[in-house]
N, C-alpha and C positions, 0 to 999 in steps of 0.2 A: 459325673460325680467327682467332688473335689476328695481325694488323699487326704487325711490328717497325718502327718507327719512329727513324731516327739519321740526325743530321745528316751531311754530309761529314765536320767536323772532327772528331766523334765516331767515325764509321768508319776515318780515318785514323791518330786515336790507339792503335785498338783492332789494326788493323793494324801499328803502329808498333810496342807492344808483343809480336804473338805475332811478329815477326820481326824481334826486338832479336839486337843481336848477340852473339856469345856473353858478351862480359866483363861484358854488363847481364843477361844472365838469371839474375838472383840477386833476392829480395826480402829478407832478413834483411838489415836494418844492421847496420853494425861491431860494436856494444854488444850486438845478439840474438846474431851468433854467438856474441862470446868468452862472454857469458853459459851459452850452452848447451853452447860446447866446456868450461867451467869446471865445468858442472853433468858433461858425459861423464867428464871429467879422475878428478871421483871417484872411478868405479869402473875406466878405462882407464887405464892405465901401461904405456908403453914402454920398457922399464930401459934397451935398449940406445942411448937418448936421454938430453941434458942435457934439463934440465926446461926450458929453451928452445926448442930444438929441438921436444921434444913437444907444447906449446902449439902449436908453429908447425903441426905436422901434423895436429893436431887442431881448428885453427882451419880447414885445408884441408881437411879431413874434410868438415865442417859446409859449407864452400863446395859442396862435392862434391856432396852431397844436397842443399842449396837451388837450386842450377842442374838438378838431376835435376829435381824437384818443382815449378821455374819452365816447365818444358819439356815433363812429361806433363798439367798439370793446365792449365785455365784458368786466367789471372792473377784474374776476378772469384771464384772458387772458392778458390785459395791465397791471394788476398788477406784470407782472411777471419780468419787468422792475428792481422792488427790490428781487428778488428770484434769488438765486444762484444754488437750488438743482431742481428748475424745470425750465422747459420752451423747447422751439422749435430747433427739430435738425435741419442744414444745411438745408435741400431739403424743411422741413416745412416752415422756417425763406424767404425762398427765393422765395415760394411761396406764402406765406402773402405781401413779397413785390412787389411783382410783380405784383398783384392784387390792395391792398392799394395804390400803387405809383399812380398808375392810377386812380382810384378814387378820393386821394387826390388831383391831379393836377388840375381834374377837379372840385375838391370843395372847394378847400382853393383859394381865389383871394388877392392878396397884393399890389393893382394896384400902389401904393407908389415904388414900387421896378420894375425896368426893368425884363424884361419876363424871363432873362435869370439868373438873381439875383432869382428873383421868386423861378424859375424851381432847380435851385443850395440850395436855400434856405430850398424848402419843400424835397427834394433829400434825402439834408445831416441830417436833422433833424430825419425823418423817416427811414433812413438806421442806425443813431445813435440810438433809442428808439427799432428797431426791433431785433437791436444786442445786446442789453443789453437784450432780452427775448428771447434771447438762453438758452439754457440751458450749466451751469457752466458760466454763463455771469450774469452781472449786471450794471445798469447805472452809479456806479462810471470805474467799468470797461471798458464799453463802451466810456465814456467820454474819460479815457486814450488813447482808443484807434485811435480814432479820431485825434491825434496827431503823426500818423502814416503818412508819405509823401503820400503815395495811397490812403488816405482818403481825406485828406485835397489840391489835384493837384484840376482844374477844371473839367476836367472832367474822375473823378472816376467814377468806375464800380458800377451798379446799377441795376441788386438785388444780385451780386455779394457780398456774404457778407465777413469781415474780422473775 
C-alpha cells in the first residue's frame, strides 16, 4: 500500500480549494470563456437578443458549466484542461464523457435556451474542456479545434472525441 505523503500547507491548500466559494469555483479565465462562448456563438443564435445581450448569456453559459465541472470533478483532474504532458487517453476521455454528458444533461438547466440549443450547448462545451484534458491536448488547443467542420455541424459525435 502506497503512503500518501503532504504537508499541512499542502493539505490546507487542497482543502481550500475543494471548499472555495461559489464565485471561485470556476477554472476557465476571462480569455478561455469568451474564446469558447465565441467558438458556441457559431452555431448558437438567440434572435430574440441584441448581439450583446447574447455574448452576455453565452459568456454565462460557459460560466455555468465551468462552475459545474469545478464542483463534480477534482480540481487536479479539470486542471488538466491547461496541462499538455498529462491527462486522459482516447478510451479514458471517452469514458468520462459518456458518463459526464449524462449527468451534466441532467444537471445543468438553461431553460432561456430551447432543449435542443440546451442539449448542443452543454454537448459542445464538455466535449471541448474534456479534449483539452487529453493528454498532449490543451484548451487553447482544444478551442482550435473546435473549428474543425465535425465539430462545429449540429449534430457531432459525442463522446466521439477529435
Amino acid at each position: 500500500m502506497a503512503n500518501i505523503s503532504m504537508t499541512e500547507d499542502q493539505f490546507q491548500v487542497l482543502v481550500k480549494d475543494f471548499f472555495a466559494k461559489k464565485s471561485a469555483r470556476k477554472l476557465l479565465t476571462q480569455q478561455e470563456n469568451i474564446a469558447i462562448a465565441e467558438r458556441l456563438n457559431e452555431k448558437v443564435s438567440l434572435p430574440f437578443l441584441s448581439e450583446a445581450k447574447e455574448h452576455a448569456v453565452l459568456v454565462k453559459t460557459i460560466l455555468k458549466i465551468d462552475n459545474y465541472l469545478y464542483e463534480q470533478l477534482p480540481n487536479e483532474i479539470y486542471e488538466l484542461i491547461h496541462n499538455l504532458d498529462e491527462g486522459f487517453d482516447d478510451s479514458e476521455a471517452a469514458q468520462l464523457a459518456a458518463r459526464l454528458s449524462k449527468q451534466a444533461h441532467d444537471d445543468i438547466n438553461l431553460p432561456f435556451l430551447t432543449a435542443h440549443v440546451e442539449y448542443y450547448s452543454i454537448t459542445f462545451v464538455l466535449t471541448l474542456l474534456i479534449n483539452a484534458m487529453r493528454e498532449g491536448s490543451n484548451i487553447e488547443h482544444a478551442i482550435a479545434v473546435t473549428q474543425h467542420p465535425r465539430v462545429m455541424c449540429d449534430d457531432f459525435p459525442f463522446p466521439d472525441l477529435i
